[in-house]
C-alpha positions as protocol buffer text, in pm:
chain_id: "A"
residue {
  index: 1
  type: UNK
  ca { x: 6595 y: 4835 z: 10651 }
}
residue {
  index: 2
  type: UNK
  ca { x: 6337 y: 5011 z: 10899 }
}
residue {
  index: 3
  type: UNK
  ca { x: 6409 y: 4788 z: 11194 }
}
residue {
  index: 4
  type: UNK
  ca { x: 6786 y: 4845 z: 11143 }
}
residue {
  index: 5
  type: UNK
  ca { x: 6727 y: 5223 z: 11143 }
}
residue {
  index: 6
  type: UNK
  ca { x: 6503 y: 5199 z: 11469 }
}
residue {
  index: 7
  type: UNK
  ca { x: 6761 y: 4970 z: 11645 }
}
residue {
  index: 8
  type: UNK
  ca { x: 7037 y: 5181 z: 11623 }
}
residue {
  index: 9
  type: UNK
  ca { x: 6812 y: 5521 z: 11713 }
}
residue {
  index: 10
  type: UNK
  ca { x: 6751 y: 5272 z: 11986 }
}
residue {
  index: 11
  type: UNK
  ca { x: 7053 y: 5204 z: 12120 }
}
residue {
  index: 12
  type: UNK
  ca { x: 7173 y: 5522 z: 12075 }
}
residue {
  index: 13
  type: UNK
  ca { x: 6965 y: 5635 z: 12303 }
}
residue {
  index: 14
  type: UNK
  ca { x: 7003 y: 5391 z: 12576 }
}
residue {
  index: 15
  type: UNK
  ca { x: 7405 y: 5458 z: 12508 }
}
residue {
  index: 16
  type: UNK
  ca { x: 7302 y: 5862 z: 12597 }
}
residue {
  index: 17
  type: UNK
  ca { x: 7083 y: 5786 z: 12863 }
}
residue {
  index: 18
  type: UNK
  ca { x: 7334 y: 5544 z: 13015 }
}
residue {
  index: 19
  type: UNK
  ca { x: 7622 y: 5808 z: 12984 }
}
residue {
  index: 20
  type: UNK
  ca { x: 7412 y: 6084 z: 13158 }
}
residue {
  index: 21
  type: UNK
  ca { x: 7327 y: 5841 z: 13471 }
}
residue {
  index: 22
  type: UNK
  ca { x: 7670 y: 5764 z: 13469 }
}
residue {
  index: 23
  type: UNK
  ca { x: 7760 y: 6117 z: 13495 }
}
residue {
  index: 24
  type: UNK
  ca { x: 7473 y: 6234 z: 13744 }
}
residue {
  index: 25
  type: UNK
  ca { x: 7595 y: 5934 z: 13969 }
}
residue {
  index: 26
  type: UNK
  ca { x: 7960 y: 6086 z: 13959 }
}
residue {
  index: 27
  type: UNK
  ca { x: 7849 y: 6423 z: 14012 }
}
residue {
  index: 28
  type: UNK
  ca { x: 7639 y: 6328 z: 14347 }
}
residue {
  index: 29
  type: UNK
  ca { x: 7956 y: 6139 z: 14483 }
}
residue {
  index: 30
  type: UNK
  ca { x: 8142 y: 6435 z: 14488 }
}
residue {
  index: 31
  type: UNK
  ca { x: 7866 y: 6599 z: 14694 }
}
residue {
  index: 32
  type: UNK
  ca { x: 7877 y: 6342 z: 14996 }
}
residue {
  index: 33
  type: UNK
  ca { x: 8040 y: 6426 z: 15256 }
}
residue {
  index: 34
  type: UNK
  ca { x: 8416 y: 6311 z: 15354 }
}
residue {
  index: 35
  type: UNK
  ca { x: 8350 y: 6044 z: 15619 }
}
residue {
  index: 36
  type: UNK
  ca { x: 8375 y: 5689 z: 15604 }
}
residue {
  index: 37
  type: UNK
  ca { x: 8010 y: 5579 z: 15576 }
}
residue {
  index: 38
  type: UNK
  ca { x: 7990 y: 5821 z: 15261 }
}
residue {
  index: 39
  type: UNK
  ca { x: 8303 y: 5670 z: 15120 }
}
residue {
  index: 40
  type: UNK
  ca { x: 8139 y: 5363 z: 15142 }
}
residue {
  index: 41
  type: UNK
  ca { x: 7795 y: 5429 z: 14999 }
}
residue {
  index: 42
  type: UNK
  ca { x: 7954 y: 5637 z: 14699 }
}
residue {
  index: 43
  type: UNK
  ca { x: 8169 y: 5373 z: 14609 }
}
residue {
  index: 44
  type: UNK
  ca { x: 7899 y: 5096 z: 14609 }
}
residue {
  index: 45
  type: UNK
  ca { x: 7680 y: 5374 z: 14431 }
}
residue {
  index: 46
  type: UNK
  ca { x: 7963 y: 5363 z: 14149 }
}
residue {
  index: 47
  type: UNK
  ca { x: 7974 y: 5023 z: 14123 }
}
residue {
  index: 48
  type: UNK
  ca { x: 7635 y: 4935 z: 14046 }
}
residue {
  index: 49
  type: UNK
  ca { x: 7486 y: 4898 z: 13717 }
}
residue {
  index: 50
  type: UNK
  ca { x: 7331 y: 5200 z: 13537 }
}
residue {
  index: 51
  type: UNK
  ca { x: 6969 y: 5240 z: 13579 }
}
């Protein structure tokens, strides 16, 4: 029953902490600048895996 309990405390956390880089990462694409190099960058930036 413990282990269950710590799992999901676990993965709720990873599921918050994912959501938040997800949602930093956004917010710093909007900050680049409009050219074409930062157009490119920000969208490889959103496509990578969550860290």
């Amino acid at each position: 029953m413990m282990e269950n309990v710590q799992k999901s405390e676990f993965a709720e956390a990873f599921r918050s902490r994912t959501k938040k880089n997800v949602i930093d990462s956004i917010k710093f694409y909007r900050t680049l600048p409009n050219n074409e190099e930062a157009k490119i960058i920000g969208r490889q930036l959103l496509r990578s895996p969550p860290r």
